[in-house]
Backbone atoms as SQL, in Angstrom:
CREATE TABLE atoms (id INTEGER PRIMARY KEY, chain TEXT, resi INTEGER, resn TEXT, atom TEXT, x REAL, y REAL, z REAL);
INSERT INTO atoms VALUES
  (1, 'A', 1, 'UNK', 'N', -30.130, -17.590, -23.700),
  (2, 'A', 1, 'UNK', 'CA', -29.915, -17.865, -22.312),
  (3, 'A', 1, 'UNK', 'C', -29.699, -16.538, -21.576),
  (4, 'A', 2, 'UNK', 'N', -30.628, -16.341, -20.497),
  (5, 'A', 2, 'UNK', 'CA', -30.787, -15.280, -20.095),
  (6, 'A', 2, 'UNK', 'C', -28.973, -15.017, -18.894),
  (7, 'A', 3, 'UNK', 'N', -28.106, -14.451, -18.211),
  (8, 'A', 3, 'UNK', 'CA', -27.483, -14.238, -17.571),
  (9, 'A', 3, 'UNK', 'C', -28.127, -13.568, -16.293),
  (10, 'A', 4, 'UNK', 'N', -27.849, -14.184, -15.315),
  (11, 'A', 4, 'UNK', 'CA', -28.279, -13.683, -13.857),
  (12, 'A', 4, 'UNK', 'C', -27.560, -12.537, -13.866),
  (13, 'A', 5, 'UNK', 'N', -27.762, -11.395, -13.255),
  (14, 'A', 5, 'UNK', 'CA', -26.672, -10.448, -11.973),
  (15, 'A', 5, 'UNK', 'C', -27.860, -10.045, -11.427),
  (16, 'A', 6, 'UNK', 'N', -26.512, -9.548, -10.156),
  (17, 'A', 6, 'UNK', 'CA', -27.078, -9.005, -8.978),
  (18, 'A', 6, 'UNK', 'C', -26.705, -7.545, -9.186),
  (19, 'A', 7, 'UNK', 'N', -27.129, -6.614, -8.735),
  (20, 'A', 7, 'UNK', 'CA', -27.208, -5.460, -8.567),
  (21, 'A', 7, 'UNK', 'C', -26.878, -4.856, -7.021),
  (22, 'A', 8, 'UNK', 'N', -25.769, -4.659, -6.606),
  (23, 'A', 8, 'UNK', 'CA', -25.890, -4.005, -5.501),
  (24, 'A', 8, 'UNK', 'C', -25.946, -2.487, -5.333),
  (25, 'A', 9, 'UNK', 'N', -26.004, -1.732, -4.125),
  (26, 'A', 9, 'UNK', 'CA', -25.968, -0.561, -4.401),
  (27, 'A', 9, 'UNK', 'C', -25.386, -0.370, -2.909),
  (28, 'A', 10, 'UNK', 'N', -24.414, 0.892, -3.086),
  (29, 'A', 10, 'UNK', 'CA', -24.130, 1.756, -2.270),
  (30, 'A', 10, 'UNK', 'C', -23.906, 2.917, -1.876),
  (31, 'A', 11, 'UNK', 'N', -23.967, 3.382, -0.988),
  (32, 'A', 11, 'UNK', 'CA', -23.962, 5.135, -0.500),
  (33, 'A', 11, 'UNK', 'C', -22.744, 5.893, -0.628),
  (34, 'A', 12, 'UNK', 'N', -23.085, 7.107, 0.434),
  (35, 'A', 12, 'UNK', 'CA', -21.611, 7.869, 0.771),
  (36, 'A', 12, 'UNK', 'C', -22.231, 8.666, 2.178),
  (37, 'A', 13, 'UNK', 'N', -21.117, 8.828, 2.968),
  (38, 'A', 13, 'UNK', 'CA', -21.592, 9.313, 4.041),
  (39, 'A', 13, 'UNK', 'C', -22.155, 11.077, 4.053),
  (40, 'A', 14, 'UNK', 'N', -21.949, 11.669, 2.561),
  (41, 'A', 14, 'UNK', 'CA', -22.847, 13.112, 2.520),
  (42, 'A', 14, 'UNK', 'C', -24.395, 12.639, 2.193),
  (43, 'A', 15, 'UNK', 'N', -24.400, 11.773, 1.833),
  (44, 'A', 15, 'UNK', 'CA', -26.098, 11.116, 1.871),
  (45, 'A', 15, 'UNK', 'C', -26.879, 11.374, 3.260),
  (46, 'A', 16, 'UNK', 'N', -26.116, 10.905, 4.220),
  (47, 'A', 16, 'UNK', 'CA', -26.485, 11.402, 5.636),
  (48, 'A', 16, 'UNK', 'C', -26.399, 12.634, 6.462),
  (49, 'A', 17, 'UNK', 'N', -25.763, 13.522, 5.547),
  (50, 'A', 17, 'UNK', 'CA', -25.615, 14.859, 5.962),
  (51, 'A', 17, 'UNK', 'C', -24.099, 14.569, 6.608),
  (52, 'A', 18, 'UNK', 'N', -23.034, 13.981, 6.282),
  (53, 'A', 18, 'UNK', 'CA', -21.872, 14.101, 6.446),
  (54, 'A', 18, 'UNK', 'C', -21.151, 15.358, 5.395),
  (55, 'A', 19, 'UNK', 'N', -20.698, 15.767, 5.989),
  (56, 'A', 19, 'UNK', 'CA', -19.865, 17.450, 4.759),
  (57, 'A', 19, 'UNK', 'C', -18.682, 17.509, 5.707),
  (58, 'A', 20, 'UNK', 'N', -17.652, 17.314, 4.674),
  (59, 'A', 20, 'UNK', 'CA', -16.080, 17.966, 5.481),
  (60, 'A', 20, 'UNK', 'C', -15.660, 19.047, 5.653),
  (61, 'A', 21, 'UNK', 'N', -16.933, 20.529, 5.559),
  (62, 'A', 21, 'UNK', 'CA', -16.452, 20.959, 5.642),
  (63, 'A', 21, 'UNK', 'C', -17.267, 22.032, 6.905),
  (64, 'A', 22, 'UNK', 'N', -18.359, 20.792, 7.257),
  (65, 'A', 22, 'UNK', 'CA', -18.762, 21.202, 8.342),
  (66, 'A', 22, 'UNK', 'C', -18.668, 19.655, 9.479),
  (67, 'A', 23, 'UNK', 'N', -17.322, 19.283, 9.735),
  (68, 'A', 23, 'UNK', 'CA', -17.170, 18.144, 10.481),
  (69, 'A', 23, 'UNK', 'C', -17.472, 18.357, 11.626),
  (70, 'A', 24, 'UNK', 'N', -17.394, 19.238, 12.499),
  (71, 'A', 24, 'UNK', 'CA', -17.677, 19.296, 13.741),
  (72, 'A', 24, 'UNK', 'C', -18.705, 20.132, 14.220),
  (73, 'A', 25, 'UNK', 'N', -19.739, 20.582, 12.993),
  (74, 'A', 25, 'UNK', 'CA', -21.219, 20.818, 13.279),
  (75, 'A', 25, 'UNK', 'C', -21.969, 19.244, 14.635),
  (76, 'A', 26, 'UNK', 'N', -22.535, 20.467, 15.438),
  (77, 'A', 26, 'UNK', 'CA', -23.381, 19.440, 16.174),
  (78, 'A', 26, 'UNK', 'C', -24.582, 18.498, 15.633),
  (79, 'A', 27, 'UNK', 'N', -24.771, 18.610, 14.420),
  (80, 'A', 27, 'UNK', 'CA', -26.161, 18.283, 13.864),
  (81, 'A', 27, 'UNK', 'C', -25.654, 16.852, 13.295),
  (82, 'A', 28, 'UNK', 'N', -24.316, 17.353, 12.462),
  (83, 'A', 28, 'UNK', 'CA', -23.760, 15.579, 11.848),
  (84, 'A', 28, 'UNK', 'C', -24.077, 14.300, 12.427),
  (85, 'A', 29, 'UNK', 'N', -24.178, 13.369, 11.533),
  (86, 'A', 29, 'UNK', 'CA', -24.035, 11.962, 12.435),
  (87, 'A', 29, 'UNK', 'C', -23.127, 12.008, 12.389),
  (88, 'A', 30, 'UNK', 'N', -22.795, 10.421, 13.870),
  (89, 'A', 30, 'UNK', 'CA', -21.677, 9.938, 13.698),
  (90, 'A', 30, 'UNK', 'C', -21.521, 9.434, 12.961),
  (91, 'A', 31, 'UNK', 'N', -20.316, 8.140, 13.141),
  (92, 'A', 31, 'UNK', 'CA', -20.056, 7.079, 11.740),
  (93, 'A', 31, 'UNK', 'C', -20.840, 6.081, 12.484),
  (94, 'A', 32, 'UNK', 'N', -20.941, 5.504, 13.572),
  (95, 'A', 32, 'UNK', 'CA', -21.313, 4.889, 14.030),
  (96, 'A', 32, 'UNK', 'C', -23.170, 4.512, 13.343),
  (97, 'A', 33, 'UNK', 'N', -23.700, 5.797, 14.134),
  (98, 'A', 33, 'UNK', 'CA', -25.093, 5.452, 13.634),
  (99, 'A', 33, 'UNK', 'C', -25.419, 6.141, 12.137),
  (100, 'A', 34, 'UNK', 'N', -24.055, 6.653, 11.421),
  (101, 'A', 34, 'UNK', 'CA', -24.772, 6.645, 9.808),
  (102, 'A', 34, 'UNK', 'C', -24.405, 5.817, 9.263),
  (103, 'A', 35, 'UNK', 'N', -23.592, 4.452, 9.739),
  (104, 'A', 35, 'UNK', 'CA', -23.240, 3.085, 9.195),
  (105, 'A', 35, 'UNK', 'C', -24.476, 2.604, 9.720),
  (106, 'A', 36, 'UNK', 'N', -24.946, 2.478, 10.655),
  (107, 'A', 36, 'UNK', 'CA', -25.994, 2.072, 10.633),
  (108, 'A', 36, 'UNK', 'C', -27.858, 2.058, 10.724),
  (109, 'A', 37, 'UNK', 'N', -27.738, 3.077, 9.976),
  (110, 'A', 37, 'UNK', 'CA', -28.834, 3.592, 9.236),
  (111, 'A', 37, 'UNK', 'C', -28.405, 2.793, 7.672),
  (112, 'A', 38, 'UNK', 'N', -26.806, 3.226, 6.945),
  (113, 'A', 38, 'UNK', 'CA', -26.840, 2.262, 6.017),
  (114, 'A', 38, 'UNK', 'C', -27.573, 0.682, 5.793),
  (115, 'A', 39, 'UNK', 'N', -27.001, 0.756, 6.468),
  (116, 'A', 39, 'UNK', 'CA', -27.164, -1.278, 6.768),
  (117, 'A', 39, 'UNK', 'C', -28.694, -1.099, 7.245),
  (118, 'A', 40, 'UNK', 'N', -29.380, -0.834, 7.894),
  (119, 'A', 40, 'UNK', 'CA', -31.314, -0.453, 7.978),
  (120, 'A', 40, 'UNK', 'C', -31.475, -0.673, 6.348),
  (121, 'A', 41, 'UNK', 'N', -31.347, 0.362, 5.811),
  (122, 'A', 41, 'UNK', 'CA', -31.651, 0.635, 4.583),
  (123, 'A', 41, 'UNK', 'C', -31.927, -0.306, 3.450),
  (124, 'A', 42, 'UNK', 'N', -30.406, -1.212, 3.384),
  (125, 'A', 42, 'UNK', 'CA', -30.343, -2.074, 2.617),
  (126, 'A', 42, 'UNK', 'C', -28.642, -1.648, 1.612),
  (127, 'A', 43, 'UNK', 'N', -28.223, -0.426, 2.045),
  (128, 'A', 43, 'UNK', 'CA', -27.294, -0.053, 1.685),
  (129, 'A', 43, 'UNK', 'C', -25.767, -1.555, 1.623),
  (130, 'A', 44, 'UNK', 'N', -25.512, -1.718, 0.787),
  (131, 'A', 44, 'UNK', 'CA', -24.268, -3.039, 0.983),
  (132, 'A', 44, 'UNK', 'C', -22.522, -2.724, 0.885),
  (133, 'A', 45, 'UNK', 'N', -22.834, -1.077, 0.906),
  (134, 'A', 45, 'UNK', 'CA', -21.335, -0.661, 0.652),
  (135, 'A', 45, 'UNK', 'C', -21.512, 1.265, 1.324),
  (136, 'A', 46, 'UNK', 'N', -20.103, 1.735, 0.980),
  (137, 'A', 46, 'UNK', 'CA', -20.227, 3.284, 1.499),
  (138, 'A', 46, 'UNK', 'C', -18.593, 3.269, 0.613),
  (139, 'A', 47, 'UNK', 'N', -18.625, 4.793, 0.777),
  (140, 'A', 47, 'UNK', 'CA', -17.412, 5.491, 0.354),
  (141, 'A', 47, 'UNK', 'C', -16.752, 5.993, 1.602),
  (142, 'A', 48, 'UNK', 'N', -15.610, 6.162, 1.969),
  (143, 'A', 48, 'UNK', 'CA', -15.107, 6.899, 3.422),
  (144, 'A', 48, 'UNK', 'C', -15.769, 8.132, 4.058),
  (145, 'A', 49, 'UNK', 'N', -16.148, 8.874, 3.259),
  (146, 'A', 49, 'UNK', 'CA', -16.360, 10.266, 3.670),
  (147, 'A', 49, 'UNK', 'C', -15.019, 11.005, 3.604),
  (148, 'A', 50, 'UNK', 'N', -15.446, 12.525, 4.199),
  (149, 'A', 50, 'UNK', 'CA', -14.480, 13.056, 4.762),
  (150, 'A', 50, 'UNK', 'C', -13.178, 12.464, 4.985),
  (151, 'A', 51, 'UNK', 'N', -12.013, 12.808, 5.016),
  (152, 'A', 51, 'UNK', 'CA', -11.277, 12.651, 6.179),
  (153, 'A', 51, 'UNK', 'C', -11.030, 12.336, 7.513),
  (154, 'A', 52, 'UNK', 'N', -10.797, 11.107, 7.901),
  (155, 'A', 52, 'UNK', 'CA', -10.901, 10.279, 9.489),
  (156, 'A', 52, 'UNK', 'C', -12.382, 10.515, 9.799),
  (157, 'A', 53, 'UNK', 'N', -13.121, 10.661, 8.864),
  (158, 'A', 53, 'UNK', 'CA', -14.720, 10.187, 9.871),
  (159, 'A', 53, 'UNK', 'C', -14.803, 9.055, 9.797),
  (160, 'A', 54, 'UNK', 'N', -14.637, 7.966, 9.407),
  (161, 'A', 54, 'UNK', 'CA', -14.780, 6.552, 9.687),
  (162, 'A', 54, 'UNK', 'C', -13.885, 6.040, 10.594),
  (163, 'A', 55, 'UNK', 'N', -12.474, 6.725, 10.429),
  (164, 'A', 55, 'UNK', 'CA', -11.588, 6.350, 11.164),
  (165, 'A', 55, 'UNK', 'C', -11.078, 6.925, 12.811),
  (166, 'A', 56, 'UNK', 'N', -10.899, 7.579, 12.700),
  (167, 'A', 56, 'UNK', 'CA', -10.434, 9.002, 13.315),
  (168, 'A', 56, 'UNK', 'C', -8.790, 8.971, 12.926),
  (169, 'A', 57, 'UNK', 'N', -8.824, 8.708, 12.106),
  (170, 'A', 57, 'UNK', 'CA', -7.107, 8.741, 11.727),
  (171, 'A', 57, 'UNK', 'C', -6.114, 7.807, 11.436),
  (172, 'A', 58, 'UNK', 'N', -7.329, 6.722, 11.506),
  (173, 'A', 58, 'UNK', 'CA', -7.101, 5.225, 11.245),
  (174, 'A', 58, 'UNK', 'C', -7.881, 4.312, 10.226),
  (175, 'A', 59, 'UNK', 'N', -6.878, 4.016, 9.247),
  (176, 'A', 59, 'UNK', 'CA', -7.600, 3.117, 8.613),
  (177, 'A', 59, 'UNK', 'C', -7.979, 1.538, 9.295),
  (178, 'A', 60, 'UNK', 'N', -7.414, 1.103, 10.224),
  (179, 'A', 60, 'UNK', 'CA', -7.888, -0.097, 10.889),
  (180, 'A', 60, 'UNK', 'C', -9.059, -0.126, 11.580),
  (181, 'A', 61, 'UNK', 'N', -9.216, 1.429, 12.062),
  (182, 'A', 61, 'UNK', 'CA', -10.358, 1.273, 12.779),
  (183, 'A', 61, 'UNK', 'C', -11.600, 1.271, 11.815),
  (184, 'A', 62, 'UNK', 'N', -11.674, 2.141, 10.558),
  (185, 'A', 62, 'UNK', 'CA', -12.496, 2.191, 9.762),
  (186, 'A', 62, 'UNK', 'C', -13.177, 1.138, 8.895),
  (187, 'A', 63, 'UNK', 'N', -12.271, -0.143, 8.945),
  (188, 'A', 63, 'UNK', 'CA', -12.206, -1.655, 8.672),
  (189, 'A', 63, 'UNK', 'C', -13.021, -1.898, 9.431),
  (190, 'A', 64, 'UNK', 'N', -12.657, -1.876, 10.670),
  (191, 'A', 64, 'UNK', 'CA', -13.426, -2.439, 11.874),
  (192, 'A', 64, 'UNK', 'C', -14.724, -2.274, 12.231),
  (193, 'A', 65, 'UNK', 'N', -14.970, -0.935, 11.956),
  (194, 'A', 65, 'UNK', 'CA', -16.491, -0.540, 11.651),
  (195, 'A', 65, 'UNK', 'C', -16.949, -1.127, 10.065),
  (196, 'A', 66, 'UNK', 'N', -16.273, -1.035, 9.293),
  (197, 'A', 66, 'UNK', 'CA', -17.253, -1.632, 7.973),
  (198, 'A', 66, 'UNK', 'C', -17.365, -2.986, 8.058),
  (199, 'A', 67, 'UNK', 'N', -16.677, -3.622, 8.613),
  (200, 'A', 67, 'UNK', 'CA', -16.070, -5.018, 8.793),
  (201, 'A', 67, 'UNK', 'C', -17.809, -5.738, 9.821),
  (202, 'A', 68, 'UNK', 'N', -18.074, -4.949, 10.635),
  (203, 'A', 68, 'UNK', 'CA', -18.637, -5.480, 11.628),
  (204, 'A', 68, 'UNK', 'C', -19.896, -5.204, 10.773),
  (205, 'A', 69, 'UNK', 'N', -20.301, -4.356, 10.236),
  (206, 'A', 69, 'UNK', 'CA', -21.802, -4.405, 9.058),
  (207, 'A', 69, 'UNK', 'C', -21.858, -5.262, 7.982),
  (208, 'A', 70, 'UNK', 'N', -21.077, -5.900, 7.805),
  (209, 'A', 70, 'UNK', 'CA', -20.562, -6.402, 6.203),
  (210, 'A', 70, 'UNK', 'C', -20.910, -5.240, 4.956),
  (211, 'A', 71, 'UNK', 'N', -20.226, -4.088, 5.284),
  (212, 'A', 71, 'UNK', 'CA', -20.236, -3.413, 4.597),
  (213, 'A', 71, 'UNK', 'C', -19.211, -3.106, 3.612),
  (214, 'A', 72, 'UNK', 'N', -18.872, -3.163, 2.126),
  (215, 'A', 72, 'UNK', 'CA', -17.898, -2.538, 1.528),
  (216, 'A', 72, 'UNK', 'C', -17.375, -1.666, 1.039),
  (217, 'A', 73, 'UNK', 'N', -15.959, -1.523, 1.155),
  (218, 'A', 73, 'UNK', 'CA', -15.746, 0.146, 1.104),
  (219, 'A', 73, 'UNK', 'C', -15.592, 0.230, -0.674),
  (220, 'A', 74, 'UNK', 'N', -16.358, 1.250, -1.186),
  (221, 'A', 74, 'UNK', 'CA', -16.318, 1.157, -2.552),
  (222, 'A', 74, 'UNK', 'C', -15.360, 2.417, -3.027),
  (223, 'A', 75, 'UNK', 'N', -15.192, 3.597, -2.239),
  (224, 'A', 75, 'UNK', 'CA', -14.520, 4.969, -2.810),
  (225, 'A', 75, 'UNK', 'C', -14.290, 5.738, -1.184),
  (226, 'A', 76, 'UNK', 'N', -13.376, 6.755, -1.900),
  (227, 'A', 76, 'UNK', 'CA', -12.754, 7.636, -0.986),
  (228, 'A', 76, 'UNK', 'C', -12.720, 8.957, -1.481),
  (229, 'A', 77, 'UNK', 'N', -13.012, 9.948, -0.845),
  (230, 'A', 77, 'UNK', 'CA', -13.132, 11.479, -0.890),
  (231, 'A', 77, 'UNK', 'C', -11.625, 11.843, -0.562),
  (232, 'A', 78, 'UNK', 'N', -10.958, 12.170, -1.044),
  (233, 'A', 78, 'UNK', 'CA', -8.927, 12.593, -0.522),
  (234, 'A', 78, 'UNK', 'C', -8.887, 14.016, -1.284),
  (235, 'A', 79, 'UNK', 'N', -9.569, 14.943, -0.881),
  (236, 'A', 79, 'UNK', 'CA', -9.986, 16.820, -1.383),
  (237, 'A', 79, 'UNK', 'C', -8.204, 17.033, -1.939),
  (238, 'A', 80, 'UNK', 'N', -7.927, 17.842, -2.398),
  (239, 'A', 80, 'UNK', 'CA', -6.800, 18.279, -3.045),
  (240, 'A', 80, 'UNK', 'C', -6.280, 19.573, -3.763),
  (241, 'A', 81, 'UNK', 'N', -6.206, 20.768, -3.649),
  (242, 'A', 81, 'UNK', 'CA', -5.939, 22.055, -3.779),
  (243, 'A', 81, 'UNK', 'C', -5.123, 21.761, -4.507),
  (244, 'A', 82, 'UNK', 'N', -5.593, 21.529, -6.135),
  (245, 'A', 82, 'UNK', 'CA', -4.809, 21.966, -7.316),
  (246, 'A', 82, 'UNK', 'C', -4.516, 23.229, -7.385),
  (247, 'A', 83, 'UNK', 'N', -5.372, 23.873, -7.567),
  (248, 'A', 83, 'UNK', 'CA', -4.872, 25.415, -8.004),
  (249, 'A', 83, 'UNK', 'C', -4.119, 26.234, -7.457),
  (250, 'A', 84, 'UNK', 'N', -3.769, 25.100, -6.048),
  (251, 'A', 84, 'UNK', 'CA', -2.905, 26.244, -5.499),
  (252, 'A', 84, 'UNK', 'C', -1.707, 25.569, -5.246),
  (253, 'A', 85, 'UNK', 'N', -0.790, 26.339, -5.923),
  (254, 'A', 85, 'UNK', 'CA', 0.595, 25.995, -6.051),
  (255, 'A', 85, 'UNK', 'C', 1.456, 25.637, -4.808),
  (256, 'A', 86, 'UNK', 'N', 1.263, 26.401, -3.558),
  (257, 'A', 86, 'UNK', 'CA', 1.418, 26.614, -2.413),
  (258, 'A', 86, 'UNK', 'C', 1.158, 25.529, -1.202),
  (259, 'A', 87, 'UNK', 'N', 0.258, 24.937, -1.806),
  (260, 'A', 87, 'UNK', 'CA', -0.378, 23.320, -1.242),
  (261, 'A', 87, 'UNK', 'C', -0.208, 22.539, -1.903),
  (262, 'A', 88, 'UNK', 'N', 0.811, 22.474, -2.841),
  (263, 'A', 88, 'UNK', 'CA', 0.826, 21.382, -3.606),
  (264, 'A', 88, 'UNK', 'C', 1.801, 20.304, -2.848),
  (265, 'A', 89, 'UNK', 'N', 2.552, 20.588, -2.337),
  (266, 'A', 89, 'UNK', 'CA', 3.798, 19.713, -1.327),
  (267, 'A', 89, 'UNK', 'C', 3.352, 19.190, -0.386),
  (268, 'A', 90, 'UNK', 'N', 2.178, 19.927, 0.386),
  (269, 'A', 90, 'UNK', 'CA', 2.056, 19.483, 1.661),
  (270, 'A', 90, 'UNK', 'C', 0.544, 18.293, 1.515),
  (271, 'A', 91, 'UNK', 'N', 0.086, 18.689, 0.216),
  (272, 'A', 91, 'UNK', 'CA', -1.327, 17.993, 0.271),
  (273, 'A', 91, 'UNK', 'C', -0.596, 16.544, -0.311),
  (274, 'A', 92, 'UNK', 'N', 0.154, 16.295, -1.646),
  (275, 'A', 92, 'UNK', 'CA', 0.923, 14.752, -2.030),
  (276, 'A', 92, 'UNK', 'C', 1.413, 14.337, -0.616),
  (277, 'A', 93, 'UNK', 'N', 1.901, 14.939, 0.304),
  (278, 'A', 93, 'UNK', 'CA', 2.550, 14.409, 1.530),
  (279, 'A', 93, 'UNK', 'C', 1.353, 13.672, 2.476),
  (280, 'A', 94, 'UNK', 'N', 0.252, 14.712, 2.561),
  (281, 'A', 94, 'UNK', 'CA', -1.156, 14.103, 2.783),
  (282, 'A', 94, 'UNK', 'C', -1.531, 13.196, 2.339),
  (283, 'A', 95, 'UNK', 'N', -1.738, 13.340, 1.439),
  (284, 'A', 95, 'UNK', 'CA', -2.342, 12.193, 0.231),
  (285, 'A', 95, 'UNK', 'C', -1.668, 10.492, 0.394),
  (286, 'A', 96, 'UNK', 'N', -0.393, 10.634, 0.475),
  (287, 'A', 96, 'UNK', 'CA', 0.566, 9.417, 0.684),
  (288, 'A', 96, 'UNK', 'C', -0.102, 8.897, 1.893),
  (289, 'A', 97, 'UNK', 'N', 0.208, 9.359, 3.026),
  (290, 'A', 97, 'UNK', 'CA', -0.606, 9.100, 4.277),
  (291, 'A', 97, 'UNK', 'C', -2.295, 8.428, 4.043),
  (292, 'A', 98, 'UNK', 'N', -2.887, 8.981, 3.485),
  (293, 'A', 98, 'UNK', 'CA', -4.485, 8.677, 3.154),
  (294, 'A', 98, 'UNK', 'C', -4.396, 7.523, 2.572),
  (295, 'A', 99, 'UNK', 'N', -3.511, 7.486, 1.530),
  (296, 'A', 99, 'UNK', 'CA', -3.813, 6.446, 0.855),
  (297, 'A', 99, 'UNK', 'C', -3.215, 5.057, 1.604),
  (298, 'A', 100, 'UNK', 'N', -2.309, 5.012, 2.163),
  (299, 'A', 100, 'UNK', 'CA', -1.681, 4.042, 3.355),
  (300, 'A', 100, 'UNK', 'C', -3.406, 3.818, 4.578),
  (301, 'A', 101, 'UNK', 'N', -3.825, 4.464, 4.686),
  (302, 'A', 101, 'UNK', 'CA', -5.089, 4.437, 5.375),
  (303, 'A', 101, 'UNK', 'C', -5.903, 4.031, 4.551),
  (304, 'A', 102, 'UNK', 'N', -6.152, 4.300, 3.329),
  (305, 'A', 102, 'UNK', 'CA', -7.240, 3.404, 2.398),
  (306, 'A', 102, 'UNK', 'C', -7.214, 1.888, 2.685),
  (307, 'A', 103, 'UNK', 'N', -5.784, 1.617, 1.888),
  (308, 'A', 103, 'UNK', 'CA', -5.362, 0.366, 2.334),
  (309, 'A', 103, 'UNK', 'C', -6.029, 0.085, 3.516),
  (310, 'A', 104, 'UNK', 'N', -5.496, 0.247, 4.553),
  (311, 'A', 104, 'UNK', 'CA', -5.580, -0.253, 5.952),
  (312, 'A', 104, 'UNK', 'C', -7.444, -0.611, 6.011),
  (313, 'A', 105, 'UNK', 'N', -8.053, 0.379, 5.773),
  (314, 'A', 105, 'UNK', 'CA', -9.367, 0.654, 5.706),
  (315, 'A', 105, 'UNK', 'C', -10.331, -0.579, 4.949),
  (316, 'A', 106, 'UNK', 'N', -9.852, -0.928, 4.142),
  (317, 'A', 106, 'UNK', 'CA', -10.186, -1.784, 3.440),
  (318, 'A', 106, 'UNK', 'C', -10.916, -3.262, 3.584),
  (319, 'A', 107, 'UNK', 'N', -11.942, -3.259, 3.854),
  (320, 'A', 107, 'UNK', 'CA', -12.747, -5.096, 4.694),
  (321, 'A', 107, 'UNK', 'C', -12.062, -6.034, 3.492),
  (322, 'A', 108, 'UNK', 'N', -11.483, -7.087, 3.865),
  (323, 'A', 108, 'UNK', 'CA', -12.104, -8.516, 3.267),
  (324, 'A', 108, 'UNK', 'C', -12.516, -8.536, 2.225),
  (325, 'A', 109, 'UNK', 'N', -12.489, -8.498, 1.088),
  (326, 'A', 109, 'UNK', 'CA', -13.675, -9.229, 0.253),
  (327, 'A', 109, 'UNK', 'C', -13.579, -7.802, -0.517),
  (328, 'A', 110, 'UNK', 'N', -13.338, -6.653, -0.430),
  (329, 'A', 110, 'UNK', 'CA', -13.799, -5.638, -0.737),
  (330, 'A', 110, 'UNK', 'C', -13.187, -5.463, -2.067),
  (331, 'A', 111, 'UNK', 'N', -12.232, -5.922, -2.465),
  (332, 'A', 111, 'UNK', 'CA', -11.319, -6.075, -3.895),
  (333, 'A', 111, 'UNK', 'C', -9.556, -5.200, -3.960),
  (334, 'A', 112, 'UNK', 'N', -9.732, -4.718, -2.488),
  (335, 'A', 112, 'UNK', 'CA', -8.929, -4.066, -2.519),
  (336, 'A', 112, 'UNK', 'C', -7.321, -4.596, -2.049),
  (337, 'A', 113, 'UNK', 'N', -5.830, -4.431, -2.225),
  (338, 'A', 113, 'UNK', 'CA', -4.824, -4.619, -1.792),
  (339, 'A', 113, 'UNK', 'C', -4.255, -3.892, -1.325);
C-alpha cells in the first residue's frame, strides 16, 4: 500500500535579494512585494529574514502579512556574535526580545506556540 504525501516547499527572503546586511540598500524588495512574488511562485511558506523586515519590529504585524497570503512561517535568521565576548550580554538580551516576536509572528496553523 502505497502512502500519499504532499510535499510542500518554502523560501527565505535572501532568495529575493533580501541581505541584513544591506537592509536599507535601495535595490531590496520590500516584504510586501517579496511575499508576494512568493505566493506567484507557488512558494507555501518563508523564513523571517533579517531582523524586523517582515515586521518592522513587530511580530504581529509580520503575522499579519503572512496571515493574509496563507503563508507559513517555517524559520528565523536571529545573527549572534559568538566570538565576541563583548556582545555576548547585549545580543541574549536581543535575542529574548526576537524570540517574544517569533512567537507573536507566528500564523495559525503554522505549528508554532
Amino acid at each position: 500500500m502505497a502512502i500519499a504525501t504532499t510535499m510542500r516547499v518554502a523560501s527565505a527572503p535572501v532568495s529575493f535579494g533580501v541581505d541584513e546586511i544591506i537592509v536599507d540598500d535601495a535595490w531590496m524588495p520590500g516584504p510586501d512585494d517579496m511575499l508576494d512574488w512568493m505566493v506567484d511562485i507557488g512558494y507555501e511558506g518563508t523564513e523571517l529574514g533579517p531582523p524586523d523586515y517582515l515586521g518592522g519590529g513587530t511580530g504581529a504585524a509580520a503575522r499579519e502579512r503572512l496571515e493574509r497570503r496563507s503563508l507559513q512561517l517555517v524559520g528565523a535568521f536571529l545573527p549572534q556574535h559568538f566570538s565576541r565576548e563583548d556582545r555576548a550580554g547585549a545580543d541574549r538580551d536581543w535575542l529574548r526580545g526576537q524570540l517574544v516576536n517569533l512567537r507573536q509572528a507566528t500564523p495559525t496553523g503554522s505549528g508554532g506556540s
